[in-house]
N, C-alpha and C positions, 0 to 999 in steps of 0.2 A: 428323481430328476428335478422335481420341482423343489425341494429343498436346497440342492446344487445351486438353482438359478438364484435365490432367495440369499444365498451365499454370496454369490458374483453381483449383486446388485449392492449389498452391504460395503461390500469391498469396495466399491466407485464411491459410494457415499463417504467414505471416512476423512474424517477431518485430515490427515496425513497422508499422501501419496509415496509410495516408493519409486515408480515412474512415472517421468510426466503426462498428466491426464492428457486423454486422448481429445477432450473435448478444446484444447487450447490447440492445435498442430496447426489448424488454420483459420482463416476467416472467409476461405472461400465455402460455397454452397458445395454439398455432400448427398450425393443421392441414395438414399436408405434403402428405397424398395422405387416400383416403376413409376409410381406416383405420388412418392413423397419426399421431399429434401430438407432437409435441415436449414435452418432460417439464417441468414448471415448476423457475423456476429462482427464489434468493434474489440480491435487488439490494439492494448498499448504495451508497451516492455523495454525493459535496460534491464543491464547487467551491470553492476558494481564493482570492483576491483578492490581493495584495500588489506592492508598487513596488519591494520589496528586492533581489527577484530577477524572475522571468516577471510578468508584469503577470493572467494567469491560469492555475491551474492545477486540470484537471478529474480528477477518482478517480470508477472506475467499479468495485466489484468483485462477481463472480455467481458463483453457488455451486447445486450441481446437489445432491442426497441421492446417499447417504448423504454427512453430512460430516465434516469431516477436511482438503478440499481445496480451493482458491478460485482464480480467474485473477482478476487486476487488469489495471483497463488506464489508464494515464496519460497525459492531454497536454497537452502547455506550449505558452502563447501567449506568445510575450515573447522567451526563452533568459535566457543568463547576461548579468552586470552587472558592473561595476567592484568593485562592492558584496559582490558575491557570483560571485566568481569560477569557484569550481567546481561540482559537482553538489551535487545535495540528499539529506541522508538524511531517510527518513520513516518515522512510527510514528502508532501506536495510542494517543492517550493515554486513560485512563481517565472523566476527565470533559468535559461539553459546552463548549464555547468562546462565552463572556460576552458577548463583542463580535467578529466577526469581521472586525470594519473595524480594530481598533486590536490589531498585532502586539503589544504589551506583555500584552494578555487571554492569549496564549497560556502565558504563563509561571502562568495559574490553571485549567490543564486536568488538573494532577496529572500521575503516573508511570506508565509504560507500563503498558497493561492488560499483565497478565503472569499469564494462568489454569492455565497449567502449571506456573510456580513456574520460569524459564528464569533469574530471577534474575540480571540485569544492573544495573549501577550507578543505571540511573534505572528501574527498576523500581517499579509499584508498592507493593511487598513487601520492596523491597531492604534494610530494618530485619531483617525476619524472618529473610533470610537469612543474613546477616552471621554469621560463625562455624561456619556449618555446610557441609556437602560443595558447597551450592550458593552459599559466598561469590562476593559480586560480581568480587570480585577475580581471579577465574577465568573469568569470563565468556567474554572474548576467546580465549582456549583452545578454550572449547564451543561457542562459535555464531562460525563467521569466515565470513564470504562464500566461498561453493563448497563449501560443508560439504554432501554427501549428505543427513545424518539436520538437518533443521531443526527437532526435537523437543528440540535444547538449546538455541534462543532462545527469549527470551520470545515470547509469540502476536503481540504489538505491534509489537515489533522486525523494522518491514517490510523495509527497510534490511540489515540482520542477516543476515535469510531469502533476501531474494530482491536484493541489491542496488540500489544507487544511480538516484535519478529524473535522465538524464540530460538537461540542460538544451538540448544543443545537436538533438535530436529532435524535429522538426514534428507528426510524424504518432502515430498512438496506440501507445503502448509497452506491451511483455505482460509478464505476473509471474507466474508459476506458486507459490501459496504451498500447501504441505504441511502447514501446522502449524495450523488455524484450525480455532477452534469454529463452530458455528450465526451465520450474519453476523448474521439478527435482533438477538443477544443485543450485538452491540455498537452498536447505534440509540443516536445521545445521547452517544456516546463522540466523542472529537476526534482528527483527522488533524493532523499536524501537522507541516512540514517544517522543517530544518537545515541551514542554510548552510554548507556544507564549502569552509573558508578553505583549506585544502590536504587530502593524503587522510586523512590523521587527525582534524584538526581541524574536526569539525561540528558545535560546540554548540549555537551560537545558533538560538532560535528564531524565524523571521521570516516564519511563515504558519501560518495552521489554520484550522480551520472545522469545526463538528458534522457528523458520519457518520449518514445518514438511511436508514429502511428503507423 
């Protein structure tokens, strides 16, 4: 019996979900037993739409007080495409997305939210920084995938923080992000993913969709 249960805990941990965790279904309080409830939690989420790459892609992220810290969780209906070969990176953009049927609106969602000043190339700030200790041009230095401290990406820079949406994963993919303000505060902001033609290469933008609280 108790190895059973040792099993069933395992299975909730695993980095890959096949359905969606139980622990995202709401954000209201949950009452366990007579005298204990589960703590409310902040829900942000969109759904993506696009032919470029997966035909859908859902963002789920919740956030517990104090904050500071967020789980994402991602899943692709579709995979990868001629089109778009490799994974996708994805970010925070700063404004809402105009149109989310037509991939070209996303090039009018502006520059990574970036409230820490993490100051990368597409930053929203990245004028400001330009010249000072936190030039773009050093970015890739401060924020590289597997970096312990993800308090030198920008906040947006999901990609950055916590790596690549990978396309070839059915079931719901986890992200442990470190570096995030209050999710409220980004309601109205835009998700919005990048076609990685190889591992450097992910500019193109070919999904997004406004971030709802």
């Amino acid at each position: 019996m108790f190895r059973l249960a040792l099993l069933a805990i395992a299975a909730v941990k695993a980095e890959e979900y096949t359905s969606e965790p139980m622990e995202m279904e709401s954000s209201a309080p949950e009452q366990r037993r007579l005298f204990f409830r589960r703590p409310r939690f902040t829900r942000l989420s969109t759904t993506i739409t696009t032919t470029r790459v997966a035909s859908e892609i859902k963002v789920v992220a919740k956030q517990y007080k104090p904050y500071g810290q967020a789980t994402w969780y991602v899943k692709v209906s579709g995979g990868k495409t001629e089109e778009c070969p490799g994974d996708l990176n994805w970010h925070i953009h700063r404004r809402s997305t105009p149109d989310s049927n037509d991939a070209s609106s996303c090039d009018d969602t502006g520059g990574h939210t970036d409230t820490n000043f993490g100051c990368g190339g597409a930053s929203e700030y990245a004028q400001l920084c330009t010249g000072t200790n936190r030039d773009p041009g050093t970015y890739t230095t401060r924020c590289e995938f597997g970096t312990t401290n993800q308090e030198q990406c920008e906040v947006g820079d999901l990609s950055g923080k916590m790596g690549k949406i990978d396309l070839t994963k059915t079931g719901w993919q986890k992200f442990t992000d470190k570096n995030i303000g209050d999710l409220k505060s980004y309601n109205q902001h835009s998700l919005v993913v990048h076609c990685c033609i190889t591992e450097k290469s992910c500019s193109e933008r070919v999904g997004c969709n406004t971030l709802n609280y």
